[in-house]
HTML snippet that shows the backbone in 3Dmol.js (N, CA, C, O; Angstrom):
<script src="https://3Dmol.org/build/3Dmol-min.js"></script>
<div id="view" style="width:600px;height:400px;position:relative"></div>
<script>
const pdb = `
ATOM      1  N   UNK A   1      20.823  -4.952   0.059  1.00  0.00           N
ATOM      2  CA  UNK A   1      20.024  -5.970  -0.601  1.00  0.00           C
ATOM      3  C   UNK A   1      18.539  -5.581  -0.606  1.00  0.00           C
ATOM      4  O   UNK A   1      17.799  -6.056  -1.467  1.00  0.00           O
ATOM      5  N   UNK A   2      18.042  -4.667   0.397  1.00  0.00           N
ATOM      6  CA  UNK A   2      16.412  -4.694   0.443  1.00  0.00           C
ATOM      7  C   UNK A   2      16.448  -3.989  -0.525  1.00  0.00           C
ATOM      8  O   UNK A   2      15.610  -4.157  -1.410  1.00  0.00           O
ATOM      9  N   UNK A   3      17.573  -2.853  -0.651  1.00  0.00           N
ATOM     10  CA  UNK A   3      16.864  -1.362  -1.676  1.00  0.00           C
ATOM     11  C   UNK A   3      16.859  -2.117  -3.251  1.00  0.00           C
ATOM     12  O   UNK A   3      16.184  -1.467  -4.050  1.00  0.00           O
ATOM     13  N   UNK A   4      17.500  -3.389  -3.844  1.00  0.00           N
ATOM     14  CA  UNK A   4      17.621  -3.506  -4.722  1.00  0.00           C
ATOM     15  C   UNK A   4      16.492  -4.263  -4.888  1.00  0.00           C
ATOM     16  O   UNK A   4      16.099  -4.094  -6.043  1.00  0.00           O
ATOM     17  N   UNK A   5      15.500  -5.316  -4.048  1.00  0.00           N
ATOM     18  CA  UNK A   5      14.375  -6.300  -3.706  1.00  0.00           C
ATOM     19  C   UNK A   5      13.217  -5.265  -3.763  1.00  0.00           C
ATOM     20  O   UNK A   5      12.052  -5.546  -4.045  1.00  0.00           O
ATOM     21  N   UNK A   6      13.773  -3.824  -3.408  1.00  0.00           N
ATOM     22  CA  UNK A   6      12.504  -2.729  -3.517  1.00  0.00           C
ATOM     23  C   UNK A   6      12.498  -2.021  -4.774  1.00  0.00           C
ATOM     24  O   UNK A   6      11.489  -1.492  -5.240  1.00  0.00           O
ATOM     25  N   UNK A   7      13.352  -2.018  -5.181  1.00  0.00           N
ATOM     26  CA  UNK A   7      13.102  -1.776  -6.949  1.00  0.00           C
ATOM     27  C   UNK A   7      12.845  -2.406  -8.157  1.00  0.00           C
ATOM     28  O   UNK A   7      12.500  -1.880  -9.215  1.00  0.00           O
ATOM     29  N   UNK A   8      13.033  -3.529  -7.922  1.00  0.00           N
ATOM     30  CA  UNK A   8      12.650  -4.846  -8.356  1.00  0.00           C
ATOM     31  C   UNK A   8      11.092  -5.098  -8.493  1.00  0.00           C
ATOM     32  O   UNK A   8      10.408  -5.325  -9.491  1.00  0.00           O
ATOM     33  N   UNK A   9      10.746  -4.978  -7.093  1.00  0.00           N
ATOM     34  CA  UNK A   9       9.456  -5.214  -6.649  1.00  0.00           C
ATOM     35  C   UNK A   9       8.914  -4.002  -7.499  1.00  0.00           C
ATOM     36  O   UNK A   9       8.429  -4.019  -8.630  1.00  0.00           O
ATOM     37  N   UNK A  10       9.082  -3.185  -6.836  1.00  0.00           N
ATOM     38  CA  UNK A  10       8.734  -0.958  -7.705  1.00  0.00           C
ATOM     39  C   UNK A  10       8.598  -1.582  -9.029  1.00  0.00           C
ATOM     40  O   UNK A  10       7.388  -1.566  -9.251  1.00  0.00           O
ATOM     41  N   UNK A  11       9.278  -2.188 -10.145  1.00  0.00           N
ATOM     42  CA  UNK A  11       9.349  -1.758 -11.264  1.00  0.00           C
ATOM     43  C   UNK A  11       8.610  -3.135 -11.908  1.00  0.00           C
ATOM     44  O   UNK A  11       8.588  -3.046 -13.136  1.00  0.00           O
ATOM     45  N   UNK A  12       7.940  -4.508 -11.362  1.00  0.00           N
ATOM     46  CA  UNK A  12       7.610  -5.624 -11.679  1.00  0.00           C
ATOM     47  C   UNK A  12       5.944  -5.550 -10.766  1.00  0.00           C
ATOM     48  O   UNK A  12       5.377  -6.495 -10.216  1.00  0.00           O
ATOM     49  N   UNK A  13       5.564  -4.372 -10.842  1.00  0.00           N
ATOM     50  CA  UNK A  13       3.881  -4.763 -10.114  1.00  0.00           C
ATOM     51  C   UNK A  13       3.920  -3.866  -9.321  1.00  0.00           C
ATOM     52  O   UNK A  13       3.122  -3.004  -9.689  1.00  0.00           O
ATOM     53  N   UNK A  14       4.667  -3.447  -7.967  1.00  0.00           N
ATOM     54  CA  UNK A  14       4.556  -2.837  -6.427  1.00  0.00           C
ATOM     55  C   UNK A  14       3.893  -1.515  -6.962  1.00  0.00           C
ATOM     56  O   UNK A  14       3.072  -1.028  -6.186  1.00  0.00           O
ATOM     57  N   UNK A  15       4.149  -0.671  -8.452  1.00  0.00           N
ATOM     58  CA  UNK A  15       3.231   0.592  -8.306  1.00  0.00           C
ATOM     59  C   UNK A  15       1.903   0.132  -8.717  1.00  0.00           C
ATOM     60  O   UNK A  15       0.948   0.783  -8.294  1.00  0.00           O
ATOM     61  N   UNK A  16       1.681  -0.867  -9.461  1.00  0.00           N
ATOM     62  CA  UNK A  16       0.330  -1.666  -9.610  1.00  0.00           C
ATOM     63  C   UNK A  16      -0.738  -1.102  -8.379  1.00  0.00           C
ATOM     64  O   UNK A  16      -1.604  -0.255  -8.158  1.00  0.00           O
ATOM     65  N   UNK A  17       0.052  -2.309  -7.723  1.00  0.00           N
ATOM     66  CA  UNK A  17      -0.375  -2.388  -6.147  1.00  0.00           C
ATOM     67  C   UNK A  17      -0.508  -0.969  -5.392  1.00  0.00           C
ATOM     68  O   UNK A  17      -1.590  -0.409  -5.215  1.00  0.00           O
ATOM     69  N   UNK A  18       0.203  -0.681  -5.153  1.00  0.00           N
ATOM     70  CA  UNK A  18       0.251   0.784  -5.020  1.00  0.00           C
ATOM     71  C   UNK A  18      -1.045   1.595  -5.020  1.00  0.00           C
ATOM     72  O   UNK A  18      -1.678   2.032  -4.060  1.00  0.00           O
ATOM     73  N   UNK A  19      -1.335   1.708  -6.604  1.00  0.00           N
ATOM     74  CA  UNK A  19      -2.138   2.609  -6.870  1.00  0.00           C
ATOM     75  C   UNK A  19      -3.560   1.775  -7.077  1.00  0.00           C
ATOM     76  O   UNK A  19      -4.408   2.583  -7.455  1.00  0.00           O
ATOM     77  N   UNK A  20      -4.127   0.406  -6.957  1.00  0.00           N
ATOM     78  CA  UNK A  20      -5.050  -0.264  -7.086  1.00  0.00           C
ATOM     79  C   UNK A  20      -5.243   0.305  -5.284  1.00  0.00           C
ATOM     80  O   UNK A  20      -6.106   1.138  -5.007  1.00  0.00           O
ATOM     81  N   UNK A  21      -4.600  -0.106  -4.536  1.00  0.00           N
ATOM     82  CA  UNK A  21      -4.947   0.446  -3.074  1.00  0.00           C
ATOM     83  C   UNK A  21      -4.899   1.831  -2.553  1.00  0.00           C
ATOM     84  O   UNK A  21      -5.373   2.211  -1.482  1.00  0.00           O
ATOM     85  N   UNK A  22      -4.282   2.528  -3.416  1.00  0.00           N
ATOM     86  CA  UNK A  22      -4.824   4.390  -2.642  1.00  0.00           C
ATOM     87  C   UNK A  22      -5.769   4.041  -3.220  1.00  0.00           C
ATOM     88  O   UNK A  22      -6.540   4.026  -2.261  1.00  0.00           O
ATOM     89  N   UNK A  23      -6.649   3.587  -4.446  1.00  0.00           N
ATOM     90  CA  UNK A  23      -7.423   4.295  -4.939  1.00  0.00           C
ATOM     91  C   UNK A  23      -8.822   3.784  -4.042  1.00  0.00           C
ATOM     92  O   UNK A  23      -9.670   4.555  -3.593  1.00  0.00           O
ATOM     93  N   UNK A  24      -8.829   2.185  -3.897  1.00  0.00           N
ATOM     94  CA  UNK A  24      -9.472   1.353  -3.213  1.00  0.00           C
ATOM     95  C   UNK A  24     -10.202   2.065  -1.755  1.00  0.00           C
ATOM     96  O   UNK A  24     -11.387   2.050  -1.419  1.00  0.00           O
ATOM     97  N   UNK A  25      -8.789   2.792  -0.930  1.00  0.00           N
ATOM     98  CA  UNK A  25      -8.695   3.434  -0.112  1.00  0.00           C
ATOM     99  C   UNK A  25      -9.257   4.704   0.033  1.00  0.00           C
ATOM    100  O   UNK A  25      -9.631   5.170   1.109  1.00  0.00           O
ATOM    101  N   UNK A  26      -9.311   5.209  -0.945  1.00  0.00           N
ATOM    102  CA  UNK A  26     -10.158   6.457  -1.189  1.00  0.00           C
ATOM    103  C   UNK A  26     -11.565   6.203  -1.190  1.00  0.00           C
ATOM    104  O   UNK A  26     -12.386   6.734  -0.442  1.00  0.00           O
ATOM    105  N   UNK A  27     -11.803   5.297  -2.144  1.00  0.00           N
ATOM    106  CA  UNK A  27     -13.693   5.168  -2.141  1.00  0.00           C
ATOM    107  C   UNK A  27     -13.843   4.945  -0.671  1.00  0.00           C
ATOM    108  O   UNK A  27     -14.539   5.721  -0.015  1.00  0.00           O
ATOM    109  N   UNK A  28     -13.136   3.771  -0.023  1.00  0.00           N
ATOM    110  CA  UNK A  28     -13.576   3.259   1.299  1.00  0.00           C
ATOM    111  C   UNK A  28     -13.829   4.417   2.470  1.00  0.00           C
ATOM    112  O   UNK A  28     -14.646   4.354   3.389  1.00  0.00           O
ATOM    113  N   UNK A  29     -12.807   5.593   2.148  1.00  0.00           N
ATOM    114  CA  UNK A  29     -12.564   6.547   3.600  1.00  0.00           C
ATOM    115  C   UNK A  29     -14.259   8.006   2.717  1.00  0.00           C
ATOM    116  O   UNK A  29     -14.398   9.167   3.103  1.00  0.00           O
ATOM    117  N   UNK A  30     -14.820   7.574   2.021  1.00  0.00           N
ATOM    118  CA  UNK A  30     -15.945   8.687   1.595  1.00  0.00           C
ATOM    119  C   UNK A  30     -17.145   7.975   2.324  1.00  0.00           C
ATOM    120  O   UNK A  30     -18.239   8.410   1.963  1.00  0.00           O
ATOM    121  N   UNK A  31     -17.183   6.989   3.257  1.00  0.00           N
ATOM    122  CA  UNK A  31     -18.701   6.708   4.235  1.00  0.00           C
ATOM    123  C   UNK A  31     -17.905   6.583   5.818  1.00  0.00           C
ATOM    124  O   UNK A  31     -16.753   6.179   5.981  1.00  0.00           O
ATOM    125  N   UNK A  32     -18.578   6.910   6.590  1.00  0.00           N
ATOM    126  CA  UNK A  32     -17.581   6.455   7.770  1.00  0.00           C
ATOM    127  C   UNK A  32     -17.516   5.396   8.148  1.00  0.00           C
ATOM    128  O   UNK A  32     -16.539   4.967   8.762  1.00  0.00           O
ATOM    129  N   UNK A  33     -18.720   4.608   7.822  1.00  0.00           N
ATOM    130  CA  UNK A  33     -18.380   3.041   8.074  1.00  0.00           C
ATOM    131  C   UNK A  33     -16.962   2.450   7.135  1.00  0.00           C
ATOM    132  O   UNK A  33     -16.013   1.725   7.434  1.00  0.00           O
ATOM    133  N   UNK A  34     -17.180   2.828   6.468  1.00  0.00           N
ATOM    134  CA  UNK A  34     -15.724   2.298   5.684  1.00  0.00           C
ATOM    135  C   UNK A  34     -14.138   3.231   5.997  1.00  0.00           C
ATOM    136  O   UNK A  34     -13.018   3.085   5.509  1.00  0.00           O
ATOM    137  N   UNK A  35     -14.485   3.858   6.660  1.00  0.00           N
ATOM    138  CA  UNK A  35     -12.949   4.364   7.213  1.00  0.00           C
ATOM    139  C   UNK A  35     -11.833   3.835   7.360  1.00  0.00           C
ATOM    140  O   UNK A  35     -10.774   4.130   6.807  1.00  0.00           O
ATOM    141  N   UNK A  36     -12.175   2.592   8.533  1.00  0.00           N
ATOM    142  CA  UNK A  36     -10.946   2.013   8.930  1.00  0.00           C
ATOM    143  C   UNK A  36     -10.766   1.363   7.724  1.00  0.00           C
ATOM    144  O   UNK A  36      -9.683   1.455   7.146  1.00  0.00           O
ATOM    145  N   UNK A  37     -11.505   0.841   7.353  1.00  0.00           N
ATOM    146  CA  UNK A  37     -10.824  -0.244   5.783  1.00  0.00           C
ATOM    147  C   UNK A  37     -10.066   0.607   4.931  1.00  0.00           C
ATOM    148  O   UNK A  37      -9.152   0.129   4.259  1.00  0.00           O
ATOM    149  N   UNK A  38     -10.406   2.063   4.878  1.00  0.00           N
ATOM    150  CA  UNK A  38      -9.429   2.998   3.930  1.00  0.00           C
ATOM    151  C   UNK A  38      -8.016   2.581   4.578  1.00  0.00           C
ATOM    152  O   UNK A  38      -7.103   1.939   4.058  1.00  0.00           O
ATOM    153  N   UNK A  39      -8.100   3.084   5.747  1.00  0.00           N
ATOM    154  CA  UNK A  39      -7.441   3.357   6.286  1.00  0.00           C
ATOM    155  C   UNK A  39      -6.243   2.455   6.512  1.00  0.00           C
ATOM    156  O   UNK A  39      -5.095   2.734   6.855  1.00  0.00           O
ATOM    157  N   UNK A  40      -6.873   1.196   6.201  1.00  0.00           N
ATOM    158  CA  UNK A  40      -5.678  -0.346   6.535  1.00  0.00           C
ATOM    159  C   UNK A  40      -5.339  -0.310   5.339  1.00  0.00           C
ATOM    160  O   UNK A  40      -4.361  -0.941   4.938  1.00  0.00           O
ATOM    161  N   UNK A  41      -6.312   0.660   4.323  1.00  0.00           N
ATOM    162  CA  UNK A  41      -5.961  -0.135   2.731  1.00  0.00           C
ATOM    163  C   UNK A  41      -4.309   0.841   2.285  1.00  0.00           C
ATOM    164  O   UNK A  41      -3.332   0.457   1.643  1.00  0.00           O
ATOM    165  N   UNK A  42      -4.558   2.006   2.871  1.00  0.00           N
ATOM    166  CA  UNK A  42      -3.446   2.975   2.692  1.00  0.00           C
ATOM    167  C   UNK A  42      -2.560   2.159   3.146  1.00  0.00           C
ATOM    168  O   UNK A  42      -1.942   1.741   2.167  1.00  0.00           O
ATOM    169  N   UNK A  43      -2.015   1.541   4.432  1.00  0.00           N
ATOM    170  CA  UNK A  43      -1.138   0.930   4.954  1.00  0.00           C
ATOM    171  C   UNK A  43      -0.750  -0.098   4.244  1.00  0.00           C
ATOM    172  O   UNK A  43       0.478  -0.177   4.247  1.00  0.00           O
ATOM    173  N   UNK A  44      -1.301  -0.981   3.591  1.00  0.00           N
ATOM    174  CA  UNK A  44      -1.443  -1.806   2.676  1.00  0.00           C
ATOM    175  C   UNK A  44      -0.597  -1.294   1.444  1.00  0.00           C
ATOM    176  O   UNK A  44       0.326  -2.027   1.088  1.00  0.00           O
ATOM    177  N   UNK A  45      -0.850   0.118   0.617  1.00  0.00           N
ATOM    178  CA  UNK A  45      -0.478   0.883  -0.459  1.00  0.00           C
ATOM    179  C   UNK A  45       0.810   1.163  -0.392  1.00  0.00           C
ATOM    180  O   UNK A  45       1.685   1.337  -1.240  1.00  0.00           O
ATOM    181  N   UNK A  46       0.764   1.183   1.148  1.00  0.00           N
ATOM    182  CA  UNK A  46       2.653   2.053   1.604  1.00  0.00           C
ATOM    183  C   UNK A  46       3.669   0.708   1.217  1.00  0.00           C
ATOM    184  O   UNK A  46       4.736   0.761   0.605  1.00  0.00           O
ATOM    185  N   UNK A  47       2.938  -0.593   1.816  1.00  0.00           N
ATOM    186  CA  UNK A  47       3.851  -1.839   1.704  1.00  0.00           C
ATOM    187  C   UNK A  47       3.904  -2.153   0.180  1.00  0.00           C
ATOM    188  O   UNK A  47       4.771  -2.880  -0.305  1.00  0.00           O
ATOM    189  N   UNK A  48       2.959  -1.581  -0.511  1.00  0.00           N
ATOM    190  CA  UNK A  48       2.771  -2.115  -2.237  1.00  0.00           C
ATOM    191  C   UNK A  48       4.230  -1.425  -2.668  1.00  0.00           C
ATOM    192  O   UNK A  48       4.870  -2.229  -3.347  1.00  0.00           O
ATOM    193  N   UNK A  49       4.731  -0.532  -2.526  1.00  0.00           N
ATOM    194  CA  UNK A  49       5.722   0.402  -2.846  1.00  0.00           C
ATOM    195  C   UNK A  49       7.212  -0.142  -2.322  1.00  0.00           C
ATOM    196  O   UNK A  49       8.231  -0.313  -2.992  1.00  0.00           O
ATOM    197  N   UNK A  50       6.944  -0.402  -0.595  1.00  0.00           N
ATOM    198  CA  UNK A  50       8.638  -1.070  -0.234  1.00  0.00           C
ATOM    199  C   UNK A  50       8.359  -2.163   0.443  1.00  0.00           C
ATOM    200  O   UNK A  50       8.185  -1.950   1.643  1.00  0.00           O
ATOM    201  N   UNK A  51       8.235  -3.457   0.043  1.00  0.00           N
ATOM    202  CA  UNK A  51       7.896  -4.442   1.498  1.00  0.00           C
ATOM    203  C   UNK A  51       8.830  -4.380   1.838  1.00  0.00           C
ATOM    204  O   UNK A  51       8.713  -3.757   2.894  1.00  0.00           O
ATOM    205  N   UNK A  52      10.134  -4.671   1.653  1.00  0.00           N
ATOM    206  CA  UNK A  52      11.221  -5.255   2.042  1.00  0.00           C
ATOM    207  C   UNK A  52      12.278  -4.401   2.833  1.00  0.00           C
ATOM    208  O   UNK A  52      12.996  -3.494   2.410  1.00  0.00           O
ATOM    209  N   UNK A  53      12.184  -4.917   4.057  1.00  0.00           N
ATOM    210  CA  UNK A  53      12.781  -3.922   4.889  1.00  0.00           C
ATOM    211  C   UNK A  53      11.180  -2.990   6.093  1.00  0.00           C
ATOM    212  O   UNK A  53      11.538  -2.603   7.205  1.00  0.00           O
ATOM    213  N   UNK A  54      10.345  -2.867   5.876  1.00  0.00           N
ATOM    214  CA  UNK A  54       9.291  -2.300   6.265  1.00  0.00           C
ATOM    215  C   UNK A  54       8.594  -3.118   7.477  1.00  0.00           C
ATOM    216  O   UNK A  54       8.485  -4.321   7.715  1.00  0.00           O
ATOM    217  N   UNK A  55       7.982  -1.414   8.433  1.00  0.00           N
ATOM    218  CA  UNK A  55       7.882  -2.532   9.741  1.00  0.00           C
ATOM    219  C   UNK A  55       5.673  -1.413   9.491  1.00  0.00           C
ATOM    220  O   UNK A  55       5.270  -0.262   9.322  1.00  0.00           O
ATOM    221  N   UNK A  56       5.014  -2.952   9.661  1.00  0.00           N
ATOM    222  CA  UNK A  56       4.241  -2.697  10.297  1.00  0.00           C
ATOM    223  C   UNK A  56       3.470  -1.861  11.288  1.00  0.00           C
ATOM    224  O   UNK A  56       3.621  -2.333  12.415  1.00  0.00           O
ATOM    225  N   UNK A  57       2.883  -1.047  11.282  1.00  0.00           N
ATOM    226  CA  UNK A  57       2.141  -0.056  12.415  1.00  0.00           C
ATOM    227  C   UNK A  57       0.946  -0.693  12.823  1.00  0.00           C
ATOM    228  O   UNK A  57       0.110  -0.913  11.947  1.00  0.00           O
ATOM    229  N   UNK A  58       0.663  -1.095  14.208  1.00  0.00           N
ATOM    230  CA  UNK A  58      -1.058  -1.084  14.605  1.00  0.00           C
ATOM    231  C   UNK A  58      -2.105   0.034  14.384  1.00  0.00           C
ATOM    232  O   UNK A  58      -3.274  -0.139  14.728  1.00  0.00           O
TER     233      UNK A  58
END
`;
const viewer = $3Dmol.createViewer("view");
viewer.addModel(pdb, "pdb");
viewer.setStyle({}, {cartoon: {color: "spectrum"}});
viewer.zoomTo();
viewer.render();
</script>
């Protein structure tokens, strides 16, 4: 059931998302003050792609 909720998602917005946050993520990680925000934003990008089923990292 998730893989079909993850293609669903994939093919209705999730590469949207996706690629609005690498890209987001990229400007953020070019000052070092903005690193970590890249850095959550990537994590963010990974969930744009599969929420369902997906575990969180600190």
């Amino acid at each position: 059931m998730r893989f079909i909720g993850n293609i669903c998602w994939f093919l209705f917005g999730g590469f949207l998302l996706f690629i609005e946050n690498m890209c987001l993520g990229l400007l953020f990680c070019i000052t070092v003050v903005g690193m970590p925000f890249g850095l959550q934003l990537f994590k963010i990008a990974k969930l744009g792609l599969a929420p369902f089923g997906a575990v969180v990292d600190k």
